[in-house]
N, C-alpha and C positions, 0 to 999 in steps of 0.2 A: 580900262584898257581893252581895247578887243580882241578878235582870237587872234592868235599867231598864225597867219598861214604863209608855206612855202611857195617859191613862185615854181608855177609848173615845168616841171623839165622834159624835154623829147627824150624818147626811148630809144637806146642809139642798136644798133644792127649788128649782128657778128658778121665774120664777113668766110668767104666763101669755104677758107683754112678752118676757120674756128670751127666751122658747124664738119669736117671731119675728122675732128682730134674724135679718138675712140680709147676711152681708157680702159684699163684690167685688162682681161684675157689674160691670164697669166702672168701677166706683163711685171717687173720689178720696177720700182720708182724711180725715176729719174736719179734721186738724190744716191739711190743704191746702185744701180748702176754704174757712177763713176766713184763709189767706196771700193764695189771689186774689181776693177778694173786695176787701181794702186795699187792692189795688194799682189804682194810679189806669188803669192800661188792662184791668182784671178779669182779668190776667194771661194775655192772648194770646201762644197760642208762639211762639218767634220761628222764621225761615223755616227750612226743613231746606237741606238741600247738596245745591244743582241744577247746580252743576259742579264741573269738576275743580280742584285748589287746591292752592298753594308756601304754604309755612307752615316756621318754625323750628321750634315745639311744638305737636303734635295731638296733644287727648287723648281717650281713651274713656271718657264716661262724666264725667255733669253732676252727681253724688252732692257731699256733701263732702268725698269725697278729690280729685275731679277738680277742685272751685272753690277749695280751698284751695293743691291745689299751682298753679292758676292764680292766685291772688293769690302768695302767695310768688314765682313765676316774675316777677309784674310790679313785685315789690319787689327782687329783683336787678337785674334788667335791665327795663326799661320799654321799653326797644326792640324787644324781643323779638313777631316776630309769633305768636300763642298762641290755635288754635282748640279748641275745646270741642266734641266732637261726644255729642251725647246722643240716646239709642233713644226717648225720651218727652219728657219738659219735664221740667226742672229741678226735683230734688223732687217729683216723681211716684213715684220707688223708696225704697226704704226711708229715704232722708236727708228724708222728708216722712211718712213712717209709724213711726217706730221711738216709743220711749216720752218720748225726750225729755230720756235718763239723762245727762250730763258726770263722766265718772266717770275716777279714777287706776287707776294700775293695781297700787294696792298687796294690793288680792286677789289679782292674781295673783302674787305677789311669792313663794311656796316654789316655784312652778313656775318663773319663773326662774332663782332659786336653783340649783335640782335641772336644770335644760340649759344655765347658765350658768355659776355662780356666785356668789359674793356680792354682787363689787362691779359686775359687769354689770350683775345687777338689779335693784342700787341706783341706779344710774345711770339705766337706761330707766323707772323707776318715776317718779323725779324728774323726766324731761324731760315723761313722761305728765301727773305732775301741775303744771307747770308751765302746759301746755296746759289744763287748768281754769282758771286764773285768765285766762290770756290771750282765751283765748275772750268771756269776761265785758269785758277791757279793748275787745277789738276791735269790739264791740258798741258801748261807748261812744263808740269812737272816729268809728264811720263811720255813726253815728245808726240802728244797726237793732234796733231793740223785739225781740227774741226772747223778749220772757219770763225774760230769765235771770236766776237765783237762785241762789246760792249757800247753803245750807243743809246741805251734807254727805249721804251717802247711808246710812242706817241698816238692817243686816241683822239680821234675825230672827230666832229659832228659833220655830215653831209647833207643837213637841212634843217631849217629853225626849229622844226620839230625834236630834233635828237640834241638842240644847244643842253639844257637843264640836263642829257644824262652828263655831258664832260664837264658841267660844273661841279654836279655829284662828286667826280670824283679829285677835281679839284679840292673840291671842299674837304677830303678825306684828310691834307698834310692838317689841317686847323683840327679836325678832332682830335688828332697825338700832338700836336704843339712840333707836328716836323716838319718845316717847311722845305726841307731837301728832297722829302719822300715823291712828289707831285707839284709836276710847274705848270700852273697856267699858262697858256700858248696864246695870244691874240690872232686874229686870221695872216695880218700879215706878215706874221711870223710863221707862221703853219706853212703858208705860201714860199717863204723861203726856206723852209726843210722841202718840202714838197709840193711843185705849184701845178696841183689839180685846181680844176677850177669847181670843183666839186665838195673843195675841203673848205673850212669852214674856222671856228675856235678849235682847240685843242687843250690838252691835259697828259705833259710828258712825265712818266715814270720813269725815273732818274735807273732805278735796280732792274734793267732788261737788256736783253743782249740777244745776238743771233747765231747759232751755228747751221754748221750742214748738218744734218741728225743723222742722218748715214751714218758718215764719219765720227763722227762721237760715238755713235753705238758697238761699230766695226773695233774702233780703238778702245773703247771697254774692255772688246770680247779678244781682244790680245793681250790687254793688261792684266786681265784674269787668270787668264791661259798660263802664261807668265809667271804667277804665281801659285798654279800647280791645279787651279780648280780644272775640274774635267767637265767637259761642256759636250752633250751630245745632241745634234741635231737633226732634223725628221721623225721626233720620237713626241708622239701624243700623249698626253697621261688620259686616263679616264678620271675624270671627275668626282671619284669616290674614296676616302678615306676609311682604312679600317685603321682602328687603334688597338692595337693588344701589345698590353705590359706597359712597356718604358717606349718602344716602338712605334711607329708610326709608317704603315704599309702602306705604296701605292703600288696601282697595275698600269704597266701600257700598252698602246693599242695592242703590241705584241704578245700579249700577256705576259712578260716579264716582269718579275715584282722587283719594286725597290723597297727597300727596309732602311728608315731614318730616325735618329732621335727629334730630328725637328724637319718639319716642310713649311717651304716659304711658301704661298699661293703665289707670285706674281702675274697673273695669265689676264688681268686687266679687263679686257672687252669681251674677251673670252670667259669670264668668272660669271658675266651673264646669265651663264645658262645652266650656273652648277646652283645645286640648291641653297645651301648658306645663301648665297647671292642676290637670288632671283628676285627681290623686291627691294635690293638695296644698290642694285646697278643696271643702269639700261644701255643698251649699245646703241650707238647713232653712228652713220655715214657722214664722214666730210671729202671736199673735194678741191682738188688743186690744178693751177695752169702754171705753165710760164713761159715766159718769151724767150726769143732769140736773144742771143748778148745785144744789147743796147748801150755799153757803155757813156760814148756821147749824146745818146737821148737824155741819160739819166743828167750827164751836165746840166743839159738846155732844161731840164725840170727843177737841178738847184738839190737833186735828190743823191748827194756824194756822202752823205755823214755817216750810213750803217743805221741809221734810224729805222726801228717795225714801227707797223703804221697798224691800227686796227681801226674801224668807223665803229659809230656807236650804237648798232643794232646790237637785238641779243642775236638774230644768226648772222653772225657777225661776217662782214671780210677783213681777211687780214692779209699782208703784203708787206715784203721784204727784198732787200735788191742780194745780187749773188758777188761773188770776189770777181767771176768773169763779166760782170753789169748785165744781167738780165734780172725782170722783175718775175718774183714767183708768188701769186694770191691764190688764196683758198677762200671758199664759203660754208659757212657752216648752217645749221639748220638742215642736214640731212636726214634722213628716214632710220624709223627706229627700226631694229630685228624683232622680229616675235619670238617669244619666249628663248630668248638669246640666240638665237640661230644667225650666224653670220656666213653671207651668203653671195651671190652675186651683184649685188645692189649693193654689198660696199666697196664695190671693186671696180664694177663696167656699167654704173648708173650714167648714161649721157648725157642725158636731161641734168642732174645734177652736176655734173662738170661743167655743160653749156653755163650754169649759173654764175660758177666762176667765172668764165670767160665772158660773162654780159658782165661782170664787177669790173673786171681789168678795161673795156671797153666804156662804160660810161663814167672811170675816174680818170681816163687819158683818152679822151678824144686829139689828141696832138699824135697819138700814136696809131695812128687806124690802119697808117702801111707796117706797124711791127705784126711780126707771123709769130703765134703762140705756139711755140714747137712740143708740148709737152701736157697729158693731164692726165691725171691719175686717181685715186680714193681709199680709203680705208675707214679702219672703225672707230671710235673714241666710245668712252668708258665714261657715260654721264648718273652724274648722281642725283639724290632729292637736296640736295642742299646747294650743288655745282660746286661741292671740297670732298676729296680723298678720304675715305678713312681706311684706318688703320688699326689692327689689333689680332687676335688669334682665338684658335678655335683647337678642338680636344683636348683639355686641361691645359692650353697655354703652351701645345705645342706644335701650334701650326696656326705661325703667325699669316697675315693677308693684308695686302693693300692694293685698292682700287679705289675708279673713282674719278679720275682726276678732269674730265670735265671738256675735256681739249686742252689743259694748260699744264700736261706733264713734263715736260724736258726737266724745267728747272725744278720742281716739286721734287722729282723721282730721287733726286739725289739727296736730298731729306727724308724722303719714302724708307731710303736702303738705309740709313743712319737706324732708321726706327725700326727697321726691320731688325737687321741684323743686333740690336738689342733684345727688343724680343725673343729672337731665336737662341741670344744666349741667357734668356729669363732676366734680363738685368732692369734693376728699378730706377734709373737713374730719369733726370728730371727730362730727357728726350722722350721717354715713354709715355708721361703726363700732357703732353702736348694736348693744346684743343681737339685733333686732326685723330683722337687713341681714342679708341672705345667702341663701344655700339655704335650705330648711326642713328641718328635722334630723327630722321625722319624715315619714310618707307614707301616705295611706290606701293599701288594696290596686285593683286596677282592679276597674272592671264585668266584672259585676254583683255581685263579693262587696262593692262600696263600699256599692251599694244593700239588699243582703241582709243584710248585717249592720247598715248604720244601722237598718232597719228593724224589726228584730228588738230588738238593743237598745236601742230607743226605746220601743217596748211593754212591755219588762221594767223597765226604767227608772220608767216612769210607772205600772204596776201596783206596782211595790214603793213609790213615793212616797206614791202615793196610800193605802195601806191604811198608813204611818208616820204620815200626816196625821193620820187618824180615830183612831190609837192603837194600832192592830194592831202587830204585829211581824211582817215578810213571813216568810215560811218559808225555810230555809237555803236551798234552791236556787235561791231569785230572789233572794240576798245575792251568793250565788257567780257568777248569771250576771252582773248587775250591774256585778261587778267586773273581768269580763273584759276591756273595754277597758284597764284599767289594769296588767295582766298581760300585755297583750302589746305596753307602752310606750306607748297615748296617756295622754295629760295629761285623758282623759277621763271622766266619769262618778264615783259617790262612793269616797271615799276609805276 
């Protein structure tokens, strides 16, 4: 047989709008912006921590990992006094900027496989995707409108080159014998979820769903509230623990101490740069567009179901439609922080948003008069494995989970389950997860952390990008490529 190659495609133009969307500058996310706007006080933060404070659980970090293991913490114990300390407002960090994916984790499921085993991860896949539907329950339960939709998440291939990864993960339902977990999509069916001319075979994940992540986050940080936890926000911790006694002291930026029997780390992209950390979590940039409501566009593309959509790079784009019919895509493979420092460059990178905005452009040339009113960025919390871990530190009490890779919404909610176990020392078989323990692999320190994110991140996206168009990159940006994966991360293409 001989080689596969794609047929070459034109490189299509942003057009006059695109090249002035200007993201960050202070700016809040679109997705948070119309969270405080609903809220009947336009969403005023609440005070920061102007003294010192006895508390059973403080946690770092008002994300979704820190408000789900505070809900969980007040569904064991309601007694339990449980403060929330947060560097910004609730959903200001990426749990208010990310795409909005609720996703299982049966993609990652050979990588489990190959650091676990079979039935490990089978197991953490199942509790992942269990945490899809629950999320959708909890929503009903406690009246918060998130937007959420269940409709599966559909991976793409965009060029002969990228078919073999969506059968990969086809092939995933045959290794567990579930053939519900993952559907083969043939193109012309791909076409009629979504007719890019650009999409190809597909591979739908039955366990995925969409919200607005604002709103989910927003409605968290009321449910909490709600039930008694005290959340304060504009309040920085400094990155150091002292342990003395039974206690567990933190300082903030104010110098106010808190004194806890347990501290949750949740601070995610932010844990970067704290030492425990620093070889076991790298921060990268991602970045997002979206259009004006297109309702009837989305018709004439056949794109009504709530189906995410991701193509099958590793810096991936991914894309989802809204309640009011606008398409919102991000692109990942952004720029790593040095020595965790998170900066301008995850915020008002332009060059990195234009990329978004060349994705939504060359998967909808149908759309070239739609105007992208919207782009923004933040951090994500990537690991050596690309899976969360979880576990604790000063004798077990001061649990931590980061990690999650880009693919936290749905995770986070299994995150706080295990956390808040933890933090109540409990053995129970959620603690045992694959996803508990040390992390079995390790970036190298600064600055080779930075030096080689960096570098293989431009190889990365030079060779994706010329696979896009139909090129075939040249052998030695296949081989550099692959370096990560030769020297044991769970990183980069296969």
């Amino acid at each position: 047989m001989g080689e596969l190659r794609a047929p070459r495609a034109s490189r299509p133009s942003l057009t006059s709008a695109d090249l002035c969307l200007r993201p960050g500058r202070a700016a809040r996310s679109p997705w948070l912006v119309e969270a405080l706007v609903a809220e009947a006080d336009g969403g005023a933060a609440l005070s920061s921590l102007r003294r010192d404070i006895d508390c059973d659980v403080a946690i770092v970090g008002g994300g979704y990992t820190g408000l789900w293991t505070a809900y969980f913490l007040t569904e064991r114990r309601p007694d339990l006094r449980i403060v929330i300390l947060e560097a910004d407002i609730c959903g200001g960090g990426p749990s208010g900027r990310n795409g909005g994916f609720v996703n299982a984790w049966w993609d990652e499921l050979p990588t489990f496989v190959k650091l676990f085993g079979l039935s490990r991860a089978v197991e953490a896949a199942r509790a992942s995707a269990a945490s899809v539907h629950a999320i959708g329950d909890w929503c009903r339960q406690h009246g918060v409108d998130a937007h959420y939709r269940r409709a599966g998440v559909l991976t793409v291939s965009t060029t002969p080159l990228h078919d073999n990864a969506v059968q990969r993960l086809a092939n995933v339902a045959q290794l567990v014998d579930r053939p519900d977990i993952y559907a083969p999509v043939p193109p012309e069916d791909v076409q009629a979820i979504c007719a890019s001319p650009r999409f190809r075979a597909g591979a739908l994940m039955h366990d995925g769903a969409t919200v607005q992540p604002a709103l989910l986050a927003r409605g968290l940080r009321r449910v909490v509230r709600e039930r008694g936890v005290t959340i304060h926000e504009g309040t920085e911790v400094r990155p150091k623990l002292d342990d003395t006694g039974m206690v567990v002291r933190l300082r903030s930026g104010e110098g106010h101490v808190i004194r806890a029997r347990h501290v949750v780390l949740a601070a995610n992209a932010w844990s970067s740069a704290w030492r425990p950390f620093k070889r076991s979590v790298l921060s990268w940039s991602s970045y997002m567009v979206r259009s004006e409501p297109i309702p009837e566009r989305l018709a004439e593309l056949g794109w009504t179901g709530g189906e995410a959509i991701v193509d099958a790079r590793v810096s991936v784009h991914y894309l989802r439609t809204t309640r009011d019919g606008r398409i919102a895509m991000g692109a990942g493979g952004g720029r790593p922080g040095y020595d965790g420092r998170i900066g301008p460059s995850f915020t008002d990178d332009v060059a990195a948003a234009r990329r978004a905005a060349y994705g939504f452009r060359l998967f909808f040339p149908s759309l070239a008069d739609v105007t992208l009113t919207d782009a923004w960025g933040g951090p994500v919390d990537g690991s050596p494995t690309h899976l969360p871990r979880f576990g604790s530190l000063v004798g077990g009490r001061t649990p931590f989970g980061s990690g999650y890779s880009g693919n936290g919404v749905g995770p986070s909610h299994l995150g706080g389950q295990i956390l808040a176990a933890l933090a109540l020392e409990s053995d129970e078989p959620l603690t045992r997860l694959a996803v508990v323990g040390p992390p079995p692999q390790h970036f190298p320190p600064e600055p080779l952390r930075f030096i080689g994110a960096r570098i293989m991140r431009e190889a990365l996206i030079a060779r994706e990008d010329r696979e896009e168009l139909g090129d075939r990159p040249a052998w030695w940006l296949r081989q550099a490529t692959g370096i990560p994966r030769v020297l044991g991360y769970e990183l980069g293409p296969e």
